[in-house]
N, C-alpha and C positions, 0 to 999 in steps of 0.2 A: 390348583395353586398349592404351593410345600408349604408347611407348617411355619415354618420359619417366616416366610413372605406376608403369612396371615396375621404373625405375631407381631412383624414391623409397620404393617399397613395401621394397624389397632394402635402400636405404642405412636403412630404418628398422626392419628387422626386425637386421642388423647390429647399430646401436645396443641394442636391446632383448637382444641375445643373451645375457647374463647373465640375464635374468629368464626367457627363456624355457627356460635350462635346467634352473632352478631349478622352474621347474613340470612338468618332467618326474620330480620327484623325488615329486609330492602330485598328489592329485585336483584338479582345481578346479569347484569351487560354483558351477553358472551362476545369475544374477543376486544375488550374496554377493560382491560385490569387495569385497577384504581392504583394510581401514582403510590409507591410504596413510602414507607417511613422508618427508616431502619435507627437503631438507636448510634448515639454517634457515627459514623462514615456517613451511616447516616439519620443524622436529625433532618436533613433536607429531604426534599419529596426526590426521587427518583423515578421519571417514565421512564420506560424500556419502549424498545420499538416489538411490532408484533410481526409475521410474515405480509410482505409486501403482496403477495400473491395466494389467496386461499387454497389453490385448485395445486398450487407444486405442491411437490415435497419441498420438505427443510431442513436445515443444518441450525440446529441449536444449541449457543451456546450457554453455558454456566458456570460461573467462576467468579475470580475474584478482579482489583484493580490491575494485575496485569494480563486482565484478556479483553476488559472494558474499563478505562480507566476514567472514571467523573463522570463529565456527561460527553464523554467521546469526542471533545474537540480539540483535545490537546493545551488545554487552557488557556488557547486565545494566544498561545506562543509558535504557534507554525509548527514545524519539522522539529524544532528544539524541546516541543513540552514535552509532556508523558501521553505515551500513550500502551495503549493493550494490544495484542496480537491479532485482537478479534476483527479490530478495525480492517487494518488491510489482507486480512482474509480477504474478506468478498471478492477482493480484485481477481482473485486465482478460480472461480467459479463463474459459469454463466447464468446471469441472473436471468435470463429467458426461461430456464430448465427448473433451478435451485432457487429457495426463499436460502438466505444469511441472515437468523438473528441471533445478537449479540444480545444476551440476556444476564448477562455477570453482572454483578455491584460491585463496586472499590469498598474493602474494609470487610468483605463479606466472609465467615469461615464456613465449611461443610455445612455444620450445625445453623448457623444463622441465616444463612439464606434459605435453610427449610420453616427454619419460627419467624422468621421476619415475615414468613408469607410470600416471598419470591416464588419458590419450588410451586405452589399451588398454583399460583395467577400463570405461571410457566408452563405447568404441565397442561393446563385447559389448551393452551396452545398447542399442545404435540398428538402428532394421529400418525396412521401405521404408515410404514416407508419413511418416517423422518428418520434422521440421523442426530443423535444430542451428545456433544462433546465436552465432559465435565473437567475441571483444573481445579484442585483445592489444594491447599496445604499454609501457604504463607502464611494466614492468620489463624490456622488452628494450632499453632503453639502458645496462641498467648493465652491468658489465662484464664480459667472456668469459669470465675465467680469475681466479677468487681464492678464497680460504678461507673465506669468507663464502657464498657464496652461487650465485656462477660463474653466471648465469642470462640474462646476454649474447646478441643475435644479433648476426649480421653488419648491418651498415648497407643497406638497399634489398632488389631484389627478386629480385635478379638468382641465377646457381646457383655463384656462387662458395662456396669452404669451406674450413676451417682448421681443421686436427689441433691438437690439445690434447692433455698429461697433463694430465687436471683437476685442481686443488688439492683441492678439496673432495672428490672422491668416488674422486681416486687411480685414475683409470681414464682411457684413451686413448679418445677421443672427437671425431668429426669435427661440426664445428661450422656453421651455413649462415644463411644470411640470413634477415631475418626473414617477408618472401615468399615465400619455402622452403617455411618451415613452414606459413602458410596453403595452399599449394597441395597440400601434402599433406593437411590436414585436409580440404581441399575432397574430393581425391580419394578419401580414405578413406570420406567421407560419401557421395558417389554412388554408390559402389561396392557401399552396403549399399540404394540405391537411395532416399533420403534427399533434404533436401534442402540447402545448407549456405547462410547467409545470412553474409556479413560485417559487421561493424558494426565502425566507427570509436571507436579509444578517449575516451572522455569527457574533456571539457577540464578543465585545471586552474585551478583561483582565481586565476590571473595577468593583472593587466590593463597595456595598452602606456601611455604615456606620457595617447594622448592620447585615453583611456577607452572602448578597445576590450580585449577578450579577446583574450590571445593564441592562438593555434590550432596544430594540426599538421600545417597543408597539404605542407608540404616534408620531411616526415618520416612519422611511422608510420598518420597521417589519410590524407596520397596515398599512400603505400604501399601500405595496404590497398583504400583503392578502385583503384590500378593494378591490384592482382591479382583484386580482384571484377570489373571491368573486362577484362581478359585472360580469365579464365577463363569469361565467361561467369554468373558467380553474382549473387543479391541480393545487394545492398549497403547498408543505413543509415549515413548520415553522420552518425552521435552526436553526434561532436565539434563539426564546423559548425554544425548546430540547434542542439544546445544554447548555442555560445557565442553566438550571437545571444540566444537569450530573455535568459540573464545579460545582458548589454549593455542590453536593453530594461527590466530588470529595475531594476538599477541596482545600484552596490556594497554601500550599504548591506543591498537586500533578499538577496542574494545572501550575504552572510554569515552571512543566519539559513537559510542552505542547509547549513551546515556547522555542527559541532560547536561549542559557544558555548564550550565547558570548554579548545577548544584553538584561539585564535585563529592560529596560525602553522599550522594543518592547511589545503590546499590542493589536495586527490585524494579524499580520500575523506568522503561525502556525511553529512549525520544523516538520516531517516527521510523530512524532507520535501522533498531533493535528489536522493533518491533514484527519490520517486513522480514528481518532475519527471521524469526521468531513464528513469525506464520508459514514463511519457507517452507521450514523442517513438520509444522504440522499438516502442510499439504504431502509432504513427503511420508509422513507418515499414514496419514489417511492411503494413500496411493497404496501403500505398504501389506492393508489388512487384506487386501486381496478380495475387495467388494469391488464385485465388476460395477457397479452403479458409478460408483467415485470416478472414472473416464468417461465415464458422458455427462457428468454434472460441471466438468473444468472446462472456464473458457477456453476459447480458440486462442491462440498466443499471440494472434493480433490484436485479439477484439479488446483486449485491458487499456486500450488507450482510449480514452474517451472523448469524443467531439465538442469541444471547447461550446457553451454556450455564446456566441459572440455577443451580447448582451447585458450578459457581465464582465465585458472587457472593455475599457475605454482605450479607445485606436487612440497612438500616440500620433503627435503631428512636428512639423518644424518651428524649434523654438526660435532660432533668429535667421530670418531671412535673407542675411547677407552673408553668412556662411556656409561653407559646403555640407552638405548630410551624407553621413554614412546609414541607410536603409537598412534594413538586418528583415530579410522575409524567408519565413519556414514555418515547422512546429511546433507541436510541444515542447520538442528536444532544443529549440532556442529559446521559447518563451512559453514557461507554465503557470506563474505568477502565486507558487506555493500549494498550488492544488493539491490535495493529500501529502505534502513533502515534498512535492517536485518543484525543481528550479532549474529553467534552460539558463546554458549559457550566454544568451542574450543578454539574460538580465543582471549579469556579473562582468560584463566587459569595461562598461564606462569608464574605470579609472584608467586605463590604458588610453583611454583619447582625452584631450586641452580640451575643455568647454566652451574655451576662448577663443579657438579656432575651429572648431567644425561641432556640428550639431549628429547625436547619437539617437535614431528613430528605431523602436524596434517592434516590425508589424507583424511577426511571428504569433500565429497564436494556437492554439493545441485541436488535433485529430485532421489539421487540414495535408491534404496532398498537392502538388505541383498542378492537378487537375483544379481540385474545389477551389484552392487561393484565387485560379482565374473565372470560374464559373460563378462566384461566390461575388464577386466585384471587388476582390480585396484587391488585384495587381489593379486595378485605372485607380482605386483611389491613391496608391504610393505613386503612379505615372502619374499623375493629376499634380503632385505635389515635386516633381523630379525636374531639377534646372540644369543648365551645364554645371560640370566641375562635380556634380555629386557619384556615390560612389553605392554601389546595389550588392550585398552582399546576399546569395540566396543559397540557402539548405532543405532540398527535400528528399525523401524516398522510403521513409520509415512508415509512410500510409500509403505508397505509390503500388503495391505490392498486392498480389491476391487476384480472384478472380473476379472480371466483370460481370456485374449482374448478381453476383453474392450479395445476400442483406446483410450477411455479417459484415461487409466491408463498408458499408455504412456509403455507396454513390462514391468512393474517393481515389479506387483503384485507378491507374493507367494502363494507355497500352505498353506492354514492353517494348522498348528501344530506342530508336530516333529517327524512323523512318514514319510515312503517310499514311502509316493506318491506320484506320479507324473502324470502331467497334459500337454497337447502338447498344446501350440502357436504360431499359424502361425503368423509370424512376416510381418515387410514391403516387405521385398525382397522374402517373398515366401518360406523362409528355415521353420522350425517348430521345436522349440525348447521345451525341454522337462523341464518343470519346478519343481522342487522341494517343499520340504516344510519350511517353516520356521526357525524350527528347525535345516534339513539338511545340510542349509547354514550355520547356528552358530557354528555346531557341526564339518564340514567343518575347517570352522575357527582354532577353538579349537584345532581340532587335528595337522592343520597346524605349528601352532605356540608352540606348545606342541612341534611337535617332532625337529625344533629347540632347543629346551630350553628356549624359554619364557613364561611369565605364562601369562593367559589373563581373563580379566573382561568384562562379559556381564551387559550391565547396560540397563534397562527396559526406554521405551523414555520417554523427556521429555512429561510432560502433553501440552495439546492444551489449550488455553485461557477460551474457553465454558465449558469444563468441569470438570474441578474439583472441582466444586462448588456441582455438582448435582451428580458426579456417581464418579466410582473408573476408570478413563481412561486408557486405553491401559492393563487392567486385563490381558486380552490371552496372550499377548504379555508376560508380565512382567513373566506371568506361564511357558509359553513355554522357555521363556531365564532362567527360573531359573531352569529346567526340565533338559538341554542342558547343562548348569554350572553344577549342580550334577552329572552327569553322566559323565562326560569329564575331571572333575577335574580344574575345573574353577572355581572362583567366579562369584560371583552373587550378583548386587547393584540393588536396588531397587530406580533408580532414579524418577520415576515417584513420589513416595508415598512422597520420598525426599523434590521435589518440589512442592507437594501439601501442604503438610504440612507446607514448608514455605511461598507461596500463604495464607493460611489460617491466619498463623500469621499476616502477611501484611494487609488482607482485600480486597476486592475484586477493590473498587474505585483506589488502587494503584497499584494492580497486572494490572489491567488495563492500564496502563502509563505503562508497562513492553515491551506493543508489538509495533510491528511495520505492521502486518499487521490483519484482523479478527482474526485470531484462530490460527496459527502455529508459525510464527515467533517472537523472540524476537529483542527489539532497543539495544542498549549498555548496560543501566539500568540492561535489562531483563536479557541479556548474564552475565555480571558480577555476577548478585543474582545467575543466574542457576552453574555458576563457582565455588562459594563458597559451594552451595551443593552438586556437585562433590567431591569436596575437602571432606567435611564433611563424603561422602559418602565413599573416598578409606579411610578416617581416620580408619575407622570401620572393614576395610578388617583383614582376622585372618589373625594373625601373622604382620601385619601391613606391607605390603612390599617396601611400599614407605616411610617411615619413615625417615627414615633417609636425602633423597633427598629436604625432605618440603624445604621452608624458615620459618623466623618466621610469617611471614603472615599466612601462614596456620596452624599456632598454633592458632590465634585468632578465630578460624572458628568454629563455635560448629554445 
């Protein structure tokens, strides 16, 4: 061990020497760190979560409120609160492989989250093969020494340090740059054989004069890459990336990044600044050229997660003398705010009279055109289906993949619309003969046909990556309209729909649409993907919804 390492381990056990005598007086709980107590951010107790799984490696993080912000639920405000990046990290890794803990305080600087006793209850947590990726900066400008909060570094990188009586915590304390403190965390982290990644604090909503971002090259942005730089470590430059896309973005898009409830907020992100935000740190991880990081990232299907049906209350028909408009699919029409996600199911109803027809939408999230019918969701919507009602159904976003893959969670189909069928042995050992594509739509169809309702296949919505570069979900869109000719159904081309309306937009704002990589939309998204709907039965022959619009759905081209 260098000299240097010896002398920071000493000045930080020092520091700590209050807490460590205090644990000579009690047992201590390996993996049970005691709910922390920070002084303002926090006077409240703060859990952290610890690795869901002892036996992986882990990705750990440490930072401040915009990597974990509160107590990580967005404060009870959905997609609109604040939240950290850390959050929707996880989605972009397979937690089969990788633990994801998000170990950051809100309020927290460099320095404070090592005397608060964060870093220590953290680091018992980290063994060799993890991966720990640190963010500071926001709060180590304010200031050294005061009753508030005291949460100060020194300016740069250097080993200078200044004794304090602390206002706040009444205790003499030597205080150090705020390079210091990463250089210790660096060496704290190798030393458990680890591996310690720096990342640059995330820009703030500030733009210059002449419609650039401002940045923190000359402050705690170079700072930090000086000492990932000196030391040898990864580095992501958060800040840089990110304030380019804002820039590309533009201001206006860039403000539906943040809280709408608190226009003067400028740090800290809502739901869908945040998955911006962890984007670019996946991108960067990918970056340092650690062959591990491609076998810890999910499969690019598996981030949709299988709705627990449990916590969803199935809607039903409100008035029984009116016709029902059914809406059966995924998540992509019905995700009921899950992490920020909102189908446009759930944004359609002002486009239909209340007065005249009833709006059911049985969509619920991870289901394929398969499980909907294996699961008993299609006889219970058949069970409730009289003449004159109308069946709108969108599937093919979990239709996809190999049968008999675990990642595909039982919900693949066969491809096409022809009679074959393929066995999968399920969990419990039964083995189920799976269908095609097709056979479940046509299924469908004829279900609701011989009720007497008519029904609409509508091709899925497009994923965020691509409809810029290709025609998404083609098969799909062939086979549902293959399945509508033949059965006497219509057929909406809601993918082309939505691409077409993306394109009008441009991409920097279809981008502000989602809420997570590639599938799901935030409110935004839901509501534009709603209007194309509209737009789309607008076109049905014979118009059969006509009559039911409101005038909102006259303005819908």
């Amino acid at each position: 061990m260098s000299f240097q390492s010896t002398l920071m381990r000493a000045v930080r056990l020092l520091s700590l020497a209050p807490m460590l005598l205090a644990a000579l007086h009690g047992p201590v709980q390996a993996q049970t760190p005691a709910p922390a107590v920070n002084t303002d951010p926090a006077r409240a107790q703060v859990v952290l979560p610890e690795p869901a799984q002892a036996a992986l490696p882990s990705i750990i993080l440490i930072g401040d409120s915009t990597v974990r912000n509160g107590h990580d639920d967005g404060q009870g405000k959905g997609a609109e609160g604040q939240w950290g990046w850390g959050h929707p990290l996880a989605k972009y890794f397979d937690l089969r492989r990788v633990n994801v803990v998000n170990r950051a305080v809100g309020g927290l600087s460099s320095r404070t989250y090592l005397t608060s006793g964060h870093w220590e209850r953290t680091l018992a947590l980290v063994k060799r093969g993890d991966i720990v990726l640190m963010q500071f900066g926001h709060n180590d400008a304010s200031p050294v020494n005061d009753d508030k909060r005291a949460r100060g570094t020194l300016r740069g990188t250097g080993d200078d340090s200044s004794e304090i009586d602390n206002l706040l915590t009444g205790k003499r304390e030597t205080v150090h740059s705020y390079g210091w403190y990463l250089r210790l965390y660096i060496a704290d982290i190798r030393a458990k054989g680890a591996t310690p990644v720096v990342v640059s604090l995330v820009p703030r909503k500030a733009w210059n004069a002449d419609g650039t971002m401002r940045r923190n090259r000359d402050d705690y942005a170079g700072w930090a890459a000086d000492v990932a730089r000196q030391q040898g470590t990864g580095f992501i430059d958060l800040n840089e990336q990110v304030a380019r896309r804002y820039e590309a973005l533009g201001k206006t898009a860039v403000d539906g990044l943040f809280p709408v409830t608190t226009p003067e907020e400028r740090i800290h992100t809502n739901w869908a600044g945040a998955v911006l935000n962890a984007e670019y740190v996946v991108a960067g991880l990918k970056a340092l050229g650690d062959a591990r990081i491609a076998t810890l990232l999910a499969p690019a299907e598996d981030v949709r997660p299988v709705v627990d049906a449990r916590s969803v209350k199935e809607e039903t028909v409100r008035d029984a003398s009116l016709p029902t408009l059914f809406l059966v699919g995924d998540s992509t029409v019905k995700s009921g705010g899950q992490n920020g996600a909102i189908g446009w199911g759930e944004r359609i109803a002002p486009y239909f009279d209340s007065s005249k027809i009833n709006l059911v939408n049985a969509a619920i999230g991870g289901r394929s055109s398969r499980t909907f019918y294996t699961e008993g969701r299609w006889q219970r919507v058949l069970e409730q289906l009289k003449r004159g009602d109308m069946v709108l159904i969108q599937f093919g976003h979990n239709d996809g993949g190999r049968i008999g893959d675990p990642a595909n969670k039982h919900r693949a189909s066969v491809a096409g619309v022809g009679p074959d069928t393929v066995p999968d042995t399920l969990a419990d050992g039964s083995v189920e003969l799976v269908h095609s594509f097709g056979w479940y739509l046509a299924r469908y169809v004829a279900d609701a046909k011989a009720r007497g309702a008519q029904v609409v296949i509508a091709a899925p919505v497009p994923h965020r990556d691509k409809w810029q570069q290709e025609r998404d979900f083609a098969e799909f869109a062939d086979w549902g309209r293959q399945v509508a000719a033949a059965g006497g159904a219509h057929f909406m081309d809601l993918t082309l729909l939505v691409s077409d309306g993306y394109r009008a937009l441009g991409a920097p704002q279809v981008d502000t649409l989602f809420s997570d990589a590639r599938t799901h939309t935030n409110d935004a998204g839901a509501t534009f993907n709603a209007e194309r709907v509209v737009a789309g039965l607008k076109t049905l022959a014979g118009n059969p919804l006509g009559a039911v619009f409101t005038p909102l759905a006259a303005k819908v081209r």
